[in-house]
N, C-alpha and C positions, 0 to 999 in steps of 0.2 A: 292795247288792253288798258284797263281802267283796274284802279286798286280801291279797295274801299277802304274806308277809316280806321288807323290801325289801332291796339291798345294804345294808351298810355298817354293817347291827349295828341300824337303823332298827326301831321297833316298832310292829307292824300293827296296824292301826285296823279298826273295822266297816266304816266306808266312808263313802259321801257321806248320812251321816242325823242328825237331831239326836235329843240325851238327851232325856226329856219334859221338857216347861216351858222349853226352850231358845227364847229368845225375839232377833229381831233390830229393830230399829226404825227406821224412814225418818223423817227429820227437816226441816223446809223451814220456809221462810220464806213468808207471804202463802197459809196451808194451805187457806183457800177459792179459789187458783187452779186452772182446770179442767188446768192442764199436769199435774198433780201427779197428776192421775186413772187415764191408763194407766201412767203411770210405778208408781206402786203396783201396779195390776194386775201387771205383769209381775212384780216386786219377791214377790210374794204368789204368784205361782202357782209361780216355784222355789222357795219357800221350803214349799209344802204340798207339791210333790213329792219333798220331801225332810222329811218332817214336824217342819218346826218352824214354831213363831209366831211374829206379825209384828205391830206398830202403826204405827200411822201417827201422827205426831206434829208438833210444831211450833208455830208464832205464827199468828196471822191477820194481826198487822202487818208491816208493811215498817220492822222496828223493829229494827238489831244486837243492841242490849241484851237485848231480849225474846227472842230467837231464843237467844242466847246463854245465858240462863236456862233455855228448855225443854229446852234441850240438857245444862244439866247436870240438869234434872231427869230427862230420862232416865237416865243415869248412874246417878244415887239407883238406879232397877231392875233394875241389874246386868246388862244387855242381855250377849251373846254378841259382838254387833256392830249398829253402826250406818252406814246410808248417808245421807250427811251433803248437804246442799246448801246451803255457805256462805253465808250472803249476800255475806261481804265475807272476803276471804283472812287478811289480818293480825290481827287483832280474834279469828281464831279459834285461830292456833298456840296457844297456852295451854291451851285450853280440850280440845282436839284430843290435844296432846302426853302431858295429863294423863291423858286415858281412856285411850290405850296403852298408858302405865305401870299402869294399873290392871288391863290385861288385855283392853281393848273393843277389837274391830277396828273399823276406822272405813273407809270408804272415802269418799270427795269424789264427787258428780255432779252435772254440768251449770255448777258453778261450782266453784272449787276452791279449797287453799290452800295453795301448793306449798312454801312453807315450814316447813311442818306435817310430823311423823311421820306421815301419815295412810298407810295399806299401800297404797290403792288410788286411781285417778280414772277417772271413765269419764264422756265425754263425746262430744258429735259434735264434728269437726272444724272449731272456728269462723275458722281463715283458710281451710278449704276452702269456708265460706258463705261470706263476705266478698268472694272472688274470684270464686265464681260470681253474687251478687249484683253487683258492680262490671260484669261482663262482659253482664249481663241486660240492665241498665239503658242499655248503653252503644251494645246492638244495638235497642236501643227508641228511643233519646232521639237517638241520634246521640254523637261522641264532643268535643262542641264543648259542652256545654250547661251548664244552671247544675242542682245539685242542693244538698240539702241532706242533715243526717243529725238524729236526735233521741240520748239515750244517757242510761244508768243508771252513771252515775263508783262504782268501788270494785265490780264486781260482776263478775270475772272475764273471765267467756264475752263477757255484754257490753260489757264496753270491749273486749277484741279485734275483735268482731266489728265495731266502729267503725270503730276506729285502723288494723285490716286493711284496710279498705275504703279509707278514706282514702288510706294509705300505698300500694295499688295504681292508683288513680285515679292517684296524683301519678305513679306510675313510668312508666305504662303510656296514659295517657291525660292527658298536660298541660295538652290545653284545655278539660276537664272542671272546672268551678270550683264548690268549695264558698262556699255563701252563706249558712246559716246550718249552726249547731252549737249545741242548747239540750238542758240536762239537765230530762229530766222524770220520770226513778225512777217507770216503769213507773205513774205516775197516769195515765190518761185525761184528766182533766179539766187538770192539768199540760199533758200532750201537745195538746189541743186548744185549749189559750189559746198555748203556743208555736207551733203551725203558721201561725193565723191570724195571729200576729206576725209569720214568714216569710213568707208570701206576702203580706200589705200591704206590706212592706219589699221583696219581690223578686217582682216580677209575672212576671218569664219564667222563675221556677221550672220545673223539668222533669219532677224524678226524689225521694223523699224514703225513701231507707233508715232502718229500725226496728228493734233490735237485737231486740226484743218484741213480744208482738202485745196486751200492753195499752194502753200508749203509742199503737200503732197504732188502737187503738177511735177514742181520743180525734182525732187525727191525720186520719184518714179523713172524720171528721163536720166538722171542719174547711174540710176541701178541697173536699166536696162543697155545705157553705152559699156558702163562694166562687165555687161552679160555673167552678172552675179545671181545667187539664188538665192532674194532676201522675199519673207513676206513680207507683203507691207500692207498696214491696219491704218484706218485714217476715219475721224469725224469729219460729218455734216459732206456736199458732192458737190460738186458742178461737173456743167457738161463734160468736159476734158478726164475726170477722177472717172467719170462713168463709160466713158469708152475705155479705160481703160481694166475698171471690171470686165466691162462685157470682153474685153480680148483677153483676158485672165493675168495680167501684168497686175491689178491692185487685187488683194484677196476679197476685202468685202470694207466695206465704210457703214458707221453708225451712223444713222441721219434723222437728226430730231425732227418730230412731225411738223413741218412749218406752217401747213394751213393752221393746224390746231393753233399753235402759238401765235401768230395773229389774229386769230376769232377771239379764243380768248382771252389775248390782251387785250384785244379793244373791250368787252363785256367787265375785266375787273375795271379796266381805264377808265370808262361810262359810270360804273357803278361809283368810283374813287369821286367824278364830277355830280354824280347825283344820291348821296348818301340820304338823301330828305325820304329817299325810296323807301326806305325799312328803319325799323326801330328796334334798335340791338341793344342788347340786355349785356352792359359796358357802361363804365364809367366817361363815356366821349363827355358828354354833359361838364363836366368840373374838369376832366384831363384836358381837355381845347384841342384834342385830337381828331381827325378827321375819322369817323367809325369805321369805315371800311379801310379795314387792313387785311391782304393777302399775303404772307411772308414768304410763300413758297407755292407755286403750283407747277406741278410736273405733266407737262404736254406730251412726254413719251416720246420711246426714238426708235425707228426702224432698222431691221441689219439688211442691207442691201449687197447682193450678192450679180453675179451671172445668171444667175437664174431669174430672177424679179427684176431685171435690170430697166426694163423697159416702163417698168412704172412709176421711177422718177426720172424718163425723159422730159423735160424741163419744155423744150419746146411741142410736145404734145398736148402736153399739160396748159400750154399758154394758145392753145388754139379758140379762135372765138373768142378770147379775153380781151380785155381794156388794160391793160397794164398801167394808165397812170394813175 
């Protein structure tokens, strides 16, 4: 499509498409996670309806440093724009601040770094999980009982989705008592050597919130060698978390809409590399700030249960697809 002459002396562009070779790249931490999957997919399919390229990029490890490296190795390719999924907030202003001065839009998803220039963040609302997970748990277990949580420290979305939970238990439900709180950085095998600590240590265990659903792998295999009777609540799935809804061992996982959040990270992304688009009634002119600024957009998050189980089977879902 074609925009015409905007007010204000503004100069009209073709419209929402890229020059050939205009390339944008999604960047992640632990890039053999199955979450990363549709999230790409959606990421990919605005970016070919609007013909431009796209990579997929990132670490295999659960590593700042490395992540931080691929990331400026991107850079090296003069990317249009990158959507970015911190691992850890702080660690990355620098690294973030820089590609903006250099020209790269960058947007933050699913973890952020709010300290950062970054133009854009789009995530699902994680004190909207947190409060509906406190509340799940609370009509399951009763509002008297012992729970625990596991968590991944430095990792945005996940410590809210804790500390939120936490901090509403305490407001809302006082005789809800935390019993254990052990970091296990999204390891399974971490997660399953902490659970079984917690419940040797607290046998009337009830309820055990999971900020992730790797943690969760671990966690589950846990409670189910104890042939204990914990719910257990857990963000975002992979295959492994879903079979185990479907055989009623996990109660149910909140699971942010990931197509959405790649579709529209790449559209604020585009939009952060082509601000000439529109003419915003803002001071960018004298600030030397890039106009388009997104500070929050919430992409929404589904409860996945036994019942719906089948409609985030991952490999159904990638049937016919191009995955790269």
């Amino acid at each position: 499509m074609s925009l015409a002459l905007m007010p204000g002396g503004a100069v009209a562009q073709e419209g929402f498409k890229c020059a050939p070779g205009e390339t944008y790249i999604m960047n992640v931490m632990v890039s053999a996670h199955p979450y990363w999957v549709p999230v790409y997919q959606g990421f990919k399919q605005a970016a070919e309806a609007m013909g431009c390229e796209t990579v997929f990029s990132g670490t295999p490890d659960y590593d700042i440093t490395k992540q931080i490296a691929s990331f400026e190795q991107d850079l090296v390719k003069s990317p249009a724009g990158v959507l970015l999924h911190p691992m850890q907030s702080d660690p990355f202003i620098e690294p973030i601040n820089r590609a903006i001065d250099s020209g790269v839009s960058v947007t933050t998803f699913a973890a952020d770094s709010p300290n950062s220039r970054r133009t854009a963040y789009i995530t699902s609302d994680n004190l909207a999980e947190a409060k509906f997970a406190a509340e799940e748990i609370v009509a399951q277990v009763g509002d008297a009982a012992e729970y625990a949580v596991l968590e991944n420290p430095g990792q945005s979305n996940h410590d809210l989705r804790v500390t939120a939970l936490i901090d509403y238990m305490e407001a809302n439900y006082p005789n809800m008592k935390l019993v254990g709180r052990q970091a296990t950085n999204q390891d399974s095998n971490a997660a399953y050597r902490a659970t079984a600590s917690i419940l040797q240590a607290n046998p009337e265990l009830a309820a055990l919130w999971i900020p992730e659903a790797g943690s969760a792998e671990g966690a589950v295999t846990a409670v189910l060698e104890a042939n204990a009777d914990v719910l257990i609540m857990h963000a975002d799935v992979t295959p492994t978390t879903l079979e185990h809804i479907r055989a009623g061992n996990i109660h149910m996982a909140l699971n942010p809409n990931q197509g959405v959040q790649g579709f529209m990270g790449f559209m604020v992304t585009f939009m952060g590399a082509h601000p000439e688009l529109f003419d915003p009634f803002n001071d960018y002119k004298v600030s030397g700030y890039n106009p388009m600024q997104v500070p929050f957009v919430d992409n929404g998050f589904a409860v996945i249960t036994k019942d719906n189980a089948d409609s985030f089977d991952l490999n159904v879902y990638m049937e016919g697809r191009d995955p790269t």
